[in-house]
Biopython code that builds the backbone (N, CA, C, O; Angstrom):
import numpy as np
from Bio.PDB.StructureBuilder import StructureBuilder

atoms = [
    (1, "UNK", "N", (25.029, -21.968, 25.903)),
    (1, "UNK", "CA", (25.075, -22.412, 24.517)),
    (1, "UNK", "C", (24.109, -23.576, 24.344)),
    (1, "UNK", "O", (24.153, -24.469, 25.191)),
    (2, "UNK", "N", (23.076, -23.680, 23.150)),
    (2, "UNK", "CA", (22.439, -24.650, 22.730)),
    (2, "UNK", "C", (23.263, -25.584, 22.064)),
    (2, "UNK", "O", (24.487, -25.458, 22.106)),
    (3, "UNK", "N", (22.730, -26.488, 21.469)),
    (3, "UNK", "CA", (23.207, -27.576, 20.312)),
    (3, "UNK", "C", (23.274, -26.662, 19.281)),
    (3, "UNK", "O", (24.155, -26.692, 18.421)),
    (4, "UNK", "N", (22.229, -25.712, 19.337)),
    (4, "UNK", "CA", (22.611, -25.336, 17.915)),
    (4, "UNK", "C", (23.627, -23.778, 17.437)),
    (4, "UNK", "O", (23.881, -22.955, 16.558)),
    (5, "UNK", "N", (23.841, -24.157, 18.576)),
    (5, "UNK", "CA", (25.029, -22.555, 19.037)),
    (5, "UNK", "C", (26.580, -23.821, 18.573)),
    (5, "UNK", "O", (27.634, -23.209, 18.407)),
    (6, "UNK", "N", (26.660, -25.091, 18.426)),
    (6, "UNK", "CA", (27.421, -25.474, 18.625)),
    (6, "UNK", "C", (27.907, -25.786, 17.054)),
    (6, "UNK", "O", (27.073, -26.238, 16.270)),
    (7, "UNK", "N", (29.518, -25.489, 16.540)),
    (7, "UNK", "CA", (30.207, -25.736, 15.140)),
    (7, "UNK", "C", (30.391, -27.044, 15.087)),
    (7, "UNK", "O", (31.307, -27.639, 15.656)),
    (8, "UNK", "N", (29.101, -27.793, 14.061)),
    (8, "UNK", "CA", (29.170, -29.049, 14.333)),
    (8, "UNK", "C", (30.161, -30.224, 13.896)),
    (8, "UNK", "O", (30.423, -31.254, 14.516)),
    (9, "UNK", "N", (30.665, -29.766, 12.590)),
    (9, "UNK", "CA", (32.386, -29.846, 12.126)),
    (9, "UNK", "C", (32.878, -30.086, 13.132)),
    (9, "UNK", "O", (32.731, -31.247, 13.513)),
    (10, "UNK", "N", (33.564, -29.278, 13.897)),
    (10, "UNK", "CA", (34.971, -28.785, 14.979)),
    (10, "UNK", "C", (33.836, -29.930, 15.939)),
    (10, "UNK", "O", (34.616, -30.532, 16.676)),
    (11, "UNK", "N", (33.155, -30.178, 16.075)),
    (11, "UNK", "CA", (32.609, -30.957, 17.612)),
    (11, "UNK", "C", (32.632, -32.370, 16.900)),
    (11, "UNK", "O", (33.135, -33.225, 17.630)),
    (12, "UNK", "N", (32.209, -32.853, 15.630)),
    (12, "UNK", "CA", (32.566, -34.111, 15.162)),
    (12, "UNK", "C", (34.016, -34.030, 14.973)),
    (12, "UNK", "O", (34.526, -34.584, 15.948)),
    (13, "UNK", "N", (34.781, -33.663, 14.297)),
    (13, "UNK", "CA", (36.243, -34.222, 14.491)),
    (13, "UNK", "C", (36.758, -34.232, 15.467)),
    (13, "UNK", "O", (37.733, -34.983, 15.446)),
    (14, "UNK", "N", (36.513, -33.492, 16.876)),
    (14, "UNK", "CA", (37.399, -33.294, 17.649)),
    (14, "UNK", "C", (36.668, -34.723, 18.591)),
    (14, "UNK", "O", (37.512, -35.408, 19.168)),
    (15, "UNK", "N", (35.651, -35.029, 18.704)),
    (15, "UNK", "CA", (35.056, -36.081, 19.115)),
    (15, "UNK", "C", (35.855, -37.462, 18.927)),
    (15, "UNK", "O", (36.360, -38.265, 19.712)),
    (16, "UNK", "N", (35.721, -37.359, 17.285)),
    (16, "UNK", "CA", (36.472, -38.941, 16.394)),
    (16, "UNK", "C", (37.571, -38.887, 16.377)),
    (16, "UNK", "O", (38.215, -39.829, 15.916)),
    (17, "UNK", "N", (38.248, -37.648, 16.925)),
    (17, "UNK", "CA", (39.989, -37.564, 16.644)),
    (17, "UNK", "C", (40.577, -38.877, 17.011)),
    (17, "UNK", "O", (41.607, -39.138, 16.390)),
    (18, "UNK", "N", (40.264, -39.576, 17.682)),
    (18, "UNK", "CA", (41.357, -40.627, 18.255)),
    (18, "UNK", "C", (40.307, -42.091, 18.032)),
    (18, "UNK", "O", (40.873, -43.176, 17.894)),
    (19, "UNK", "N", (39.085, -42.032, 18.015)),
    (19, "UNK", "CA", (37.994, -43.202, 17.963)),
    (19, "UNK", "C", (38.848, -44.556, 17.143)),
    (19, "UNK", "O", (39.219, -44.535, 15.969)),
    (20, "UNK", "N", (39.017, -45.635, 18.069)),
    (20, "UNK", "CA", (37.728, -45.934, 18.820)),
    (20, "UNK", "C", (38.637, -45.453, 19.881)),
    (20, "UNK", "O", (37.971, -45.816, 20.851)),
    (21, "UNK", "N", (39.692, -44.891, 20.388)),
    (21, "UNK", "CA", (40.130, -44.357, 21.538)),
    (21, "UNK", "C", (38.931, -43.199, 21.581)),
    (21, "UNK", "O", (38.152, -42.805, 20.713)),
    (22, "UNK", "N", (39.171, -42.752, 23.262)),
    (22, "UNK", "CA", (38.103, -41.436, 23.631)),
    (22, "UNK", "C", (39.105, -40.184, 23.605)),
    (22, "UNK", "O", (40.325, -40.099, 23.747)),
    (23, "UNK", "N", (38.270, -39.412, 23.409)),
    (23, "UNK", "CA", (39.321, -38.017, 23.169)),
    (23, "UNK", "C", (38.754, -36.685, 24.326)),
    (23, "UNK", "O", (39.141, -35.521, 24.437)),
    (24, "UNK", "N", (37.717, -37.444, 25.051)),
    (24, "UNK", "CA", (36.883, -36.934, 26.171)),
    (24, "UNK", "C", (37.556, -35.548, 27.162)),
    (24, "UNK", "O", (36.939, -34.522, 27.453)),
    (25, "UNK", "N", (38.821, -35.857, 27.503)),
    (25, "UNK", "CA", (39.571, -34.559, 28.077)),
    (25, "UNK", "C", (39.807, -33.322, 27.266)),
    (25, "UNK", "O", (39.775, -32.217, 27.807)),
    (26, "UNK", "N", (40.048, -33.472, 25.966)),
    (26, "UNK", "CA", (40.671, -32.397, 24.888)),
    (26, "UNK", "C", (38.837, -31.749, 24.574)),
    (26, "UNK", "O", (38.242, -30.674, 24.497)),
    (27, "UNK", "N", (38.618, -32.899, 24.502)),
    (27, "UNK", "CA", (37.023, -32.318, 24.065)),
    (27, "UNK", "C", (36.364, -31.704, 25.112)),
    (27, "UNK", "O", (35.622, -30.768, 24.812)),
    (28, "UNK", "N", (36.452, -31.975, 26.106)),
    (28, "UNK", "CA", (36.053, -30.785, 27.368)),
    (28, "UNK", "C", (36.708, -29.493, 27.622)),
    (28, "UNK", "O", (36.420, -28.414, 28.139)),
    (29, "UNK", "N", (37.451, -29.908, 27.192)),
    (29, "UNK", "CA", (38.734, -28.812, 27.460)),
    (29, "UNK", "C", (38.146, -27.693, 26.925)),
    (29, "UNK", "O", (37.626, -26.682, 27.398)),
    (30, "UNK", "N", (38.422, -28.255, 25.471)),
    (30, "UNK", "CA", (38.164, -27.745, 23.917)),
    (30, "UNK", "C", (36.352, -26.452, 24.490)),
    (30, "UNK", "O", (36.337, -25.297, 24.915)),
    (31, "UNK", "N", (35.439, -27.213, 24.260)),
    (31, "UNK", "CA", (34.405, -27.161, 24.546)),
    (31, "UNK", "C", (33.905, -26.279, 25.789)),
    (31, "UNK", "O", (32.997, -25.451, 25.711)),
    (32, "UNK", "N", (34.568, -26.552, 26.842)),
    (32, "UNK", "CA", (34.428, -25.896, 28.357)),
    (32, "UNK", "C", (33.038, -26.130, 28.712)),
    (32, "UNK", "O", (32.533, -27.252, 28.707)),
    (33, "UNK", "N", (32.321, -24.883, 29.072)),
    (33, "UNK", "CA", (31.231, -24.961, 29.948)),
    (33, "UNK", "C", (30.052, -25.323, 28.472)),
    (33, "UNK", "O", (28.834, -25.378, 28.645)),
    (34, "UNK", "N", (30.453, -25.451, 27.635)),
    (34, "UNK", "CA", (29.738, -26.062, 26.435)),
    (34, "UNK", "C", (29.885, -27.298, 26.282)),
    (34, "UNK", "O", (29.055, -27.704, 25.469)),
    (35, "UNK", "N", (30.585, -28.159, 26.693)),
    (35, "UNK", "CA", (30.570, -29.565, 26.284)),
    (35, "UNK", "C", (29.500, -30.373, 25.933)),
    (35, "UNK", "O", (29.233, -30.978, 24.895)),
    (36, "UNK", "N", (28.789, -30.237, 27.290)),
    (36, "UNK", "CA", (27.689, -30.706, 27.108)),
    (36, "UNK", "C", (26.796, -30.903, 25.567)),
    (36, "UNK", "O", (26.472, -31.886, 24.900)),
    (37, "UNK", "N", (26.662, -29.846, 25.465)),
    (37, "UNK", "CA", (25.734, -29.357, 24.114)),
    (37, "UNK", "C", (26.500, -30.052, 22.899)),
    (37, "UNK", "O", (25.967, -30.877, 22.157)),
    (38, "UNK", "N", (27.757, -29.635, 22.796)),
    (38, "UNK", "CA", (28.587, -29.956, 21.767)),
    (38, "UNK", "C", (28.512, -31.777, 21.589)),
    (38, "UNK", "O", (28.429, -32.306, 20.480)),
    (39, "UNK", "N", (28.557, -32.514, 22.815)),
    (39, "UNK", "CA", (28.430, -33.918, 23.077)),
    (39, "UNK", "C", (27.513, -34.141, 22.363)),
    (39, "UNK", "O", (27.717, -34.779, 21.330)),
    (40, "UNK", "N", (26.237, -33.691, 22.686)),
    (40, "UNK", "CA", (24.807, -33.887, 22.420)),
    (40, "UNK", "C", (24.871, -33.395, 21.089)),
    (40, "UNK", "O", (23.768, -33.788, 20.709)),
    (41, "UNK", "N", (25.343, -32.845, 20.148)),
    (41, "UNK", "CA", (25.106, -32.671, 18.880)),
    (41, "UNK", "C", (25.921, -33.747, 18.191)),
    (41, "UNK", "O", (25.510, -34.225, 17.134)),
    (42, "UNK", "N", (27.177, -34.192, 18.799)),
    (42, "UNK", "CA", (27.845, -35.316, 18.068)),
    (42, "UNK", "C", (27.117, -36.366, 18.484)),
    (42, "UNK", "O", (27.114, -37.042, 17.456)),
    (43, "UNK", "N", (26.460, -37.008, 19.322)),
    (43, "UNK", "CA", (25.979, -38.155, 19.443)),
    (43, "UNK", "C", (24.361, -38.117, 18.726)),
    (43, "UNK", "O", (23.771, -39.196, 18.673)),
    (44, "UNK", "N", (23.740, -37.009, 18.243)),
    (44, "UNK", "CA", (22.731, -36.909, 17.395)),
    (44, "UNK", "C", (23.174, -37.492, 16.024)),
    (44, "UNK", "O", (22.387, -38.135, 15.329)),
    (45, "UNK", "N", (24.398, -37.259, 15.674)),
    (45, "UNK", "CA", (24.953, -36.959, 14.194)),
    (45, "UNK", "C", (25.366, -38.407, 14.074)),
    (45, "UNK", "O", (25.214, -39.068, 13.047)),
    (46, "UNK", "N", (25.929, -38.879, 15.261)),
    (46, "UNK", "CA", (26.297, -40.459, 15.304)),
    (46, "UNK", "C", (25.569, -41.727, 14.809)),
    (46, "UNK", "O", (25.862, -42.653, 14.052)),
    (47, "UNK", "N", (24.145, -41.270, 15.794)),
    (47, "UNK", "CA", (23.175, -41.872, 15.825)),
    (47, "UNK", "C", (22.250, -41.653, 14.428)),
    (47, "UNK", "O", (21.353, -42.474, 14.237)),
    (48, "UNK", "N", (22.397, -40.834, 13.689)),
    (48, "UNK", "CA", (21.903, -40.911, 12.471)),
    (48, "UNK", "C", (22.804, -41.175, 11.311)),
    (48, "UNK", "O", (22.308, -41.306, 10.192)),
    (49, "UNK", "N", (24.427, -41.285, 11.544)),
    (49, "UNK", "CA", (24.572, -42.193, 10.861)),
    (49, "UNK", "C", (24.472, -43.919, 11.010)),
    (49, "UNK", "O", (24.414, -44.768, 10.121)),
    (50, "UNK", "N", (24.476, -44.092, 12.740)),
    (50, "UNK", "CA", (24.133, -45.633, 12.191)),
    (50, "UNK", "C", (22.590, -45.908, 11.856)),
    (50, "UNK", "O", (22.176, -47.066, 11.907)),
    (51, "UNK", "N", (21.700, -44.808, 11.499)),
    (51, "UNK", "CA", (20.550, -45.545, 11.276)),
    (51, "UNK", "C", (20.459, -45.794, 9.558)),
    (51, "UNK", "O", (19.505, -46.409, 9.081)),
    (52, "UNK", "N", (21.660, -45.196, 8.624)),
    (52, "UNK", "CA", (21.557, -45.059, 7.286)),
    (52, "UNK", "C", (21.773, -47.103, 7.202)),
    (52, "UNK", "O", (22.243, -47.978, 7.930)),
    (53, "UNK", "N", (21.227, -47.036, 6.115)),
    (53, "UNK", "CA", (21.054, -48.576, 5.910)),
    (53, "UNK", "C", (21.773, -48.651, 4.067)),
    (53, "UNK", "O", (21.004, -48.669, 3.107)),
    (54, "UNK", "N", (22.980, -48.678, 3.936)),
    (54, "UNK", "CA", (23.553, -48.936, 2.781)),
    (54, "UNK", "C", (23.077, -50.157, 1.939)),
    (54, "UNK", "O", (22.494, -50.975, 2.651)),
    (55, "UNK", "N", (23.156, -50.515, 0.630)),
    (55, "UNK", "CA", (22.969, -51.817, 0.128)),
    (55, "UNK", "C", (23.912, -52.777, 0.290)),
    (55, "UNK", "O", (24.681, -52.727, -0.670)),
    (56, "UNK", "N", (24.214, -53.632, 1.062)),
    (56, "UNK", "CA", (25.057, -54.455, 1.312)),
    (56, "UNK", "C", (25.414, -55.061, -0.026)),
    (56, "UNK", "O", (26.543, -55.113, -0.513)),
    (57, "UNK", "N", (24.273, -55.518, -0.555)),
    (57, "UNK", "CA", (24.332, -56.227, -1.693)),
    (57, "UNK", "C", (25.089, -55.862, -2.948)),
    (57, "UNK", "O", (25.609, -56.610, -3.776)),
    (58, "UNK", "N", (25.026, -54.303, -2.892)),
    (58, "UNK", "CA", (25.865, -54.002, -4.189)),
    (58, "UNK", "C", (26.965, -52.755, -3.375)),
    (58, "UNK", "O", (27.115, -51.715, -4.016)),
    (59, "UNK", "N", (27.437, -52.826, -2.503)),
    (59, "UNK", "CA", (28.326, -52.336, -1.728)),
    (59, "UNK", "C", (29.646, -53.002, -1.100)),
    (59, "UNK", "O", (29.633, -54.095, -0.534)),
    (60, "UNK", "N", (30.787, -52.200, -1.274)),
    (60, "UNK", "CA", (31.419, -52.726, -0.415)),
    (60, "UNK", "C", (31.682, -52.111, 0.797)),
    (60, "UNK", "O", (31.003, -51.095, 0.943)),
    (61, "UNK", "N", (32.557, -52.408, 1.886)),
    (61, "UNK", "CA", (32.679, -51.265, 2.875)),
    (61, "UNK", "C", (33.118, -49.929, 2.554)),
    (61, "UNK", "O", (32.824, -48.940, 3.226)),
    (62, "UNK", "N", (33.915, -49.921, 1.385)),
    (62, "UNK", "CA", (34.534, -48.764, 1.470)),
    (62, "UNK", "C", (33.391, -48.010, 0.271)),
    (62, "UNK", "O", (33.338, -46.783, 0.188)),
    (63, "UNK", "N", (32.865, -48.554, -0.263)),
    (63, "UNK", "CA", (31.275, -48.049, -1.041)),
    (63, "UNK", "C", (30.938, -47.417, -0.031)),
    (63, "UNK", "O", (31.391, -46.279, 0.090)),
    (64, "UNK", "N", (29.947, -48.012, 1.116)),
    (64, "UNK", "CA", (29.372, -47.909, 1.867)),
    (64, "UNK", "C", (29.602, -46.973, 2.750)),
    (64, "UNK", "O", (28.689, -46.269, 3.182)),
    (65, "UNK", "N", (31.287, -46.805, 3.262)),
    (65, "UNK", "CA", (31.683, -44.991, 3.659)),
    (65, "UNK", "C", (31.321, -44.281, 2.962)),
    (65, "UNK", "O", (30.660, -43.370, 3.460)),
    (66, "UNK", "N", (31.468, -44.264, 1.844)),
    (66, "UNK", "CA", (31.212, -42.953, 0.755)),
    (66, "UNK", "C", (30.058, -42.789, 0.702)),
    (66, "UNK", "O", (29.809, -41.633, 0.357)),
    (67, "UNK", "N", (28.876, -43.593, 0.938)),
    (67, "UNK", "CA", (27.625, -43.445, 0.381)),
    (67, "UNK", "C", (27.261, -43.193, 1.851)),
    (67, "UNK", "O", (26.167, -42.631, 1.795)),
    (68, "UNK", "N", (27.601, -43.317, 3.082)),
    (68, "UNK", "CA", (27.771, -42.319, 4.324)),
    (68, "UNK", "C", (28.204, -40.831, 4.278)),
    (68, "UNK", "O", (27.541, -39.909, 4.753)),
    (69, "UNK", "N", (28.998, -40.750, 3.859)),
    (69, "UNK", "CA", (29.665, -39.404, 3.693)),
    (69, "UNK", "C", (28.884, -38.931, 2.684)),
    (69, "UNK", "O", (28.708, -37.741, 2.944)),
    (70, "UNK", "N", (28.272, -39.233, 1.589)),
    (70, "UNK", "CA", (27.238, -38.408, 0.618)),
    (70, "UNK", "C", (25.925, -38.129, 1.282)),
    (70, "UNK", "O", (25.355, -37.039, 1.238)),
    (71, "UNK", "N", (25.484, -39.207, 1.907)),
    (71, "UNK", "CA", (24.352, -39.118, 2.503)),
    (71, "UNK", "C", (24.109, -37.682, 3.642)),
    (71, "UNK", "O", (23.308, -36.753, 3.744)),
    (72, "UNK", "N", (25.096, -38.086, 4.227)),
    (72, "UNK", "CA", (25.574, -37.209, 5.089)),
    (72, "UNK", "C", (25.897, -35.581, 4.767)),
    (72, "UNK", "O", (25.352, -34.537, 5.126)),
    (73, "UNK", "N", (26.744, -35.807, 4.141)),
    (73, "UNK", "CA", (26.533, -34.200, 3.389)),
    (73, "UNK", "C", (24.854, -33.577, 2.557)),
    (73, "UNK", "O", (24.298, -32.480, 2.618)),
    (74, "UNK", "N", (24.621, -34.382, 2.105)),
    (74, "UNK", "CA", (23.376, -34.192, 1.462)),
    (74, "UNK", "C", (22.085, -33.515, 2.364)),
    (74, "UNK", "O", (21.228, -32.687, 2.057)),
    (75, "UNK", "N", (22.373, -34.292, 3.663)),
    (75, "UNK", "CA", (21.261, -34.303, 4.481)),
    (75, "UNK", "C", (21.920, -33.065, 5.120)),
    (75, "UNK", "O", (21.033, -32.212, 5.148)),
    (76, "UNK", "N", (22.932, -32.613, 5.592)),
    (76, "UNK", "CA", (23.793, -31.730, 6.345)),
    (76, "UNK", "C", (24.958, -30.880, 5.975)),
    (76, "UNK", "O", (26.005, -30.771, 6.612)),
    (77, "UNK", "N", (24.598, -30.223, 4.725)),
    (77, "UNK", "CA", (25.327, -29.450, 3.508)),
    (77, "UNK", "C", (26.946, -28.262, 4.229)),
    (77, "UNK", "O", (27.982, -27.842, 3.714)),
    (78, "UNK", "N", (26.219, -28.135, 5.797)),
    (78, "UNK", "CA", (27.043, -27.613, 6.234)),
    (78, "UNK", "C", (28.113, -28.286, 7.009)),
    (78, "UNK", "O", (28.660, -27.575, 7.851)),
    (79, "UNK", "N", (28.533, -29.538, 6.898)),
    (79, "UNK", "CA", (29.238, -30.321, 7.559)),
    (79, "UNK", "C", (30.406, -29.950, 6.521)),
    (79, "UNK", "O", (30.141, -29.433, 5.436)),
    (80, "UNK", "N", (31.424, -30.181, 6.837)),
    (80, "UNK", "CA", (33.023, -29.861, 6.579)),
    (80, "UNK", "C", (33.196, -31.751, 5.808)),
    (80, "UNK", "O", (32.649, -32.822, 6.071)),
    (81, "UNK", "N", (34.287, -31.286, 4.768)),
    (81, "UNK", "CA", (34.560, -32.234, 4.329)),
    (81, "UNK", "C", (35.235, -33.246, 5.558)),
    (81, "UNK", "O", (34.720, -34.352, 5.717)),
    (82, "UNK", "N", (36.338, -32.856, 6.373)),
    (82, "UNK", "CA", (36.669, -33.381, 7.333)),
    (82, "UNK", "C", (35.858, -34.133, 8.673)),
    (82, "UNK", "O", (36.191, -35.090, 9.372)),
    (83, "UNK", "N", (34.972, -33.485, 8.687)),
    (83, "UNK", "CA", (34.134, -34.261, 9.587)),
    (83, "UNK", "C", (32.923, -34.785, 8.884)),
    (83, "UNK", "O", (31.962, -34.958, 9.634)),
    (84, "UNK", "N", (32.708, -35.123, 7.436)),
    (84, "UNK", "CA", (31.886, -36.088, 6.877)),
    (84, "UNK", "C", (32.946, -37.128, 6.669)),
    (84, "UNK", "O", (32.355, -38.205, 6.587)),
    (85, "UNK", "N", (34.517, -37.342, 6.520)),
    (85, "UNK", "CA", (34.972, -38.208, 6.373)),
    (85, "UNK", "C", (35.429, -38.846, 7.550)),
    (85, "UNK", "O", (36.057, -39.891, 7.382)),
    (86, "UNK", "N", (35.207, -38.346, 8.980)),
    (86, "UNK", "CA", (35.218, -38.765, 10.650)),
    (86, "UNK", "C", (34.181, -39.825, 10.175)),
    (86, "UNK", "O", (34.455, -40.999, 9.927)),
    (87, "UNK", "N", (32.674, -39.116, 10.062)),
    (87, "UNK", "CA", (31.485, -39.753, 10.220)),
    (87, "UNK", "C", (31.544, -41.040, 9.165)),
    (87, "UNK", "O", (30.723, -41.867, 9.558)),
    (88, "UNK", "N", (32.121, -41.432, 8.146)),
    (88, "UNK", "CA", (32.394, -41.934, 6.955)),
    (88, "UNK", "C", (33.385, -43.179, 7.852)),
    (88, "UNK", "O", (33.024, -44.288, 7.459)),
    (89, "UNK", "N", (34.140, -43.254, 8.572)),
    (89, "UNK", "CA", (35.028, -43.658, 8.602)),
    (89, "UNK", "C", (35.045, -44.597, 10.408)),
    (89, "UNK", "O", (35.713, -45.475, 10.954)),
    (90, "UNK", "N", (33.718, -43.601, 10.784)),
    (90, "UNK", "CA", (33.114, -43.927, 12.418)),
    (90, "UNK", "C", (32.479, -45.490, 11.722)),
    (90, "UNK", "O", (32.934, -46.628, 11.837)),
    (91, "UNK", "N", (31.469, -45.074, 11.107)),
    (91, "UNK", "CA", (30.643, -45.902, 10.082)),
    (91, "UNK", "C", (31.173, -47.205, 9.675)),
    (91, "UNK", "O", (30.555, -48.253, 9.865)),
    (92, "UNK", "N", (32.199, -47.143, 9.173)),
    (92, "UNK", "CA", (32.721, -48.469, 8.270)),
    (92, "UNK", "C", (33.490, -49.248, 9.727)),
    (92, "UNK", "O", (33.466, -50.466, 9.910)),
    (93, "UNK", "N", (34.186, -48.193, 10.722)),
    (93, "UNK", "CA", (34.959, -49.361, 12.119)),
    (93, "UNK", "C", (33.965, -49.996, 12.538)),
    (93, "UNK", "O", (34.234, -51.128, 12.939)),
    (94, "UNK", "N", (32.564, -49.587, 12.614)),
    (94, "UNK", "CA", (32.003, -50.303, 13.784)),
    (94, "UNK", "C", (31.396, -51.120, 12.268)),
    (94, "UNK", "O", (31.887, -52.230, 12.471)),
    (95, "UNK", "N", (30.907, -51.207, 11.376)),
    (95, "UNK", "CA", (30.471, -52.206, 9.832)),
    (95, "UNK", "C", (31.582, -53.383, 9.827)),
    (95, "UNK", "O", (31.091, -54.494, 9.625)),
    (96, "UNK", "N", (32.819, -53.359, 9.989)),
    (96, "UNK", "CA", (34.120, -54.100, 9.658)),
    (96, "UNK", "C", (33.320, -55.282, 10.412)),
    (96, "UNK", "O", (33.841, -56.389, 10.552)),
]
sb = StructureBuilder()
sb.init_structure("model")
sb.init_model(0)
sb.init_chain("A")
sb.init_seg("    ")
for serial, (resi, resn, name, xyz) in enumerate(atoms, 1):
    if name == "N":
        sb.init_residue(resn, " ", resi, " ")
    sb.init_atom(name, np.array(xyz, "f"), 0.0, 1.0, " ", f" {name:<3s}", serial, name[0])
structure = sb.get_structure()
Protein backbone atom coordinates (compact mmCIF):
# COMPACT_ATOMS: atom_id res chain seq x y z
CA UNK A 1 0.00 0.00 0.00
CA UNK A 2 1.10 3.62 -0.90
CA UNK A 3 0.08 6.85 0.98
CA UNK A 4 -2.19 7.16 -1.44
CA UNK A 5 -3.86 3.70 -1.20
CA UNK A 6 -4.37 5.00 2.33
CA UNK A 7 -8.37 6.43 3.73
CA UNK A 8 -7.05 9.52 4.92
CA UNK A 9 -10.16 10.30 7.27
CA UNK A 10 -10.01 6.77 9.14
CA UNK A 11 -5.91 7.35 9.41
CA UNK A 12 -6.40 11.05 10.84
CA UNK A 13 -8.94 10.19 13.45
CA UNK A 14 -7.70 7.09 14.42
CA UNK A 15 -4.20 8.83 14.83
CA UNK A 16 -5.84 11.97 17.08
CA UNK A 17 -8.22 9.59 18.83
CA UNK A 18 -6.63 10.05 22.16
CA UNK A 19 -3.90 13.18 21.29
CA UNK A 20 -2.06 14.51 23.04
CA UNK A 21 -2.10 10.80 24.41
CA UNK A 22 -0.58 8.26 21.54
CA UNK A 23 -2.96 5.86 20.13
CA UNK A 24 0.17 4.09 18.34
CA UNK A 25 -0.93 0.28 19.22
CA UNK A 26 -4.71 0.54 17.91
CA UNK A 27 -3.25 2.38 15.00
CA UNK A 28 -0.92 -0.43 14.06
CA UNK A 29 -3.16 -2.79 14.78
CA UNK A 30 -5.81 -0.96 12.86
CA UNK A 31 -3.44 -0.36 9.88
CA UNK A 32 -1.21 -3.69 9.96
CA UNK A 33 1.39 -4.17 7.39
CA UNK A 34 0.15 -0.59 6.20
CA UNK A 35 0.95 1.51 9.02
CA UNK A 36 3.64 2.79 7.83
CA UNK A 37 2.07 4.59 4.84
CA UNK A 38 -1.01 5.46 6.78
CA UNK A 39 1.58 7.27 9.51
CA UNK A 40 3.17 9.02 6.68
CA UNK A 41 -0.03 10.43 5.31
CA UNK A 42 -1.14 11.69 8.82
CA UNK A 43 2.04 13.35 9.60
CA UNK A 44 1.93 15.08 5.95
CA UNK A 45 -1.62 16.38 6.87
CA UNK A 46 -0.21 17.46 10.36
CA UNK A 47 2.50 19.20 9.10
CA UNK A 48 0.44 21.24 6.78
CA UNK A 49 -1.74 22.15 9.19
CA UNK A 50 0.82 23.70 11.38
CA UNK A 51 2.18 25.58 8.49
CA UNK A 52 -1.46 27.50 8.00
CA UNK A 53 -0.78 30.90 9.57
CA UNK A 54 -4.32 32.26 10.91
CA UNK A 55 -4.76 36.11 11.72
CA UNK A 56 -4.06 36.29 15.21
CA UNK A 57 -5.11 39.70 15.13
CA UNK A 58 -8.66 39.30 14.25
CA UNK A 59 -8.95 35.68 15.55
CA UNK A 60 -9.62 33.93 18.36
CA UNK A 61 -8.55 30.34 19.10
CA UNK A 62 -11.60 28.93 18.53
CA UNK A 63 -11.83 31.31 15.11
CA UNK A 64 -8.70 30.02 14.30
CA UNK A 65 -9.89 26.07 14.53
CA UNK A 66 -12.51 26.81 12.21
CA UNK A 67 -10.54 28.71 9.82
CA UNK A 68 -8.22 25.33 10.11
CA UNK A 69 -10.91 23.12 9.48
CA UNK A 70 -12.13 25.38 6.35
CA UNK A 71 -8.84 25.68 5.13
CA UNK A 72 -8.43 22.28 5.39
CA UNK A 73 -11.39 21.06 3.78
CA UNK A 74 -10.98 23.49 1.02
CA UNK A 75 -7.55 22.37 0.23
CA UNK A 76 -8.67 18.51 0.87
CA UNK A 77 -12.49 18.30 -0.13
CA UNK A 78 -12.23 14.67 0.58
CA UNK A 79 -11.47 14.77 4.23
CA UNK A 80 -14.52 13.70 6.48
CA UNK A 81 -16.08 16.17 8.61
CA UNK A 82 -14.67 14.17 11.58
CA UNK A 83 -11.25 14.22 10.80
CA UNK A 84 -11.20 18.03 9.71
CA UNK A 85 -12.49 18.61 13.21
CA UNK A 86 -9.33 16.08 14.73
CA UNK A 87 -7.12 18.40 12.53
CA UNK A 88 -9.12 21.64 13.85
CA UNK A 89 -8.77 20.71 17.26
CA UNK A 90 -4.82 19.10 16.91
CA UNK A 91 -4.31 22.85 15.83
CA UNK A 92 -5.79 24.95 18.58
CA UNK A 93 -3.95 22.19 21.68
CA UNK A 94 -0.69 22.81 20.50
CA UNK A 95 -1.91 27.22 19.69
CA UNK A 96 -3.37 27.23 23.54
Amino acid sequence: MTPDDVDVSEAVVLYLEHYPGRNDTVFDAHFAENAAAARHVVRRMLEEVMALHPDWSEMSLQDAGDHVEAEMHARHPELSPPALTCLGNYFTFLMR
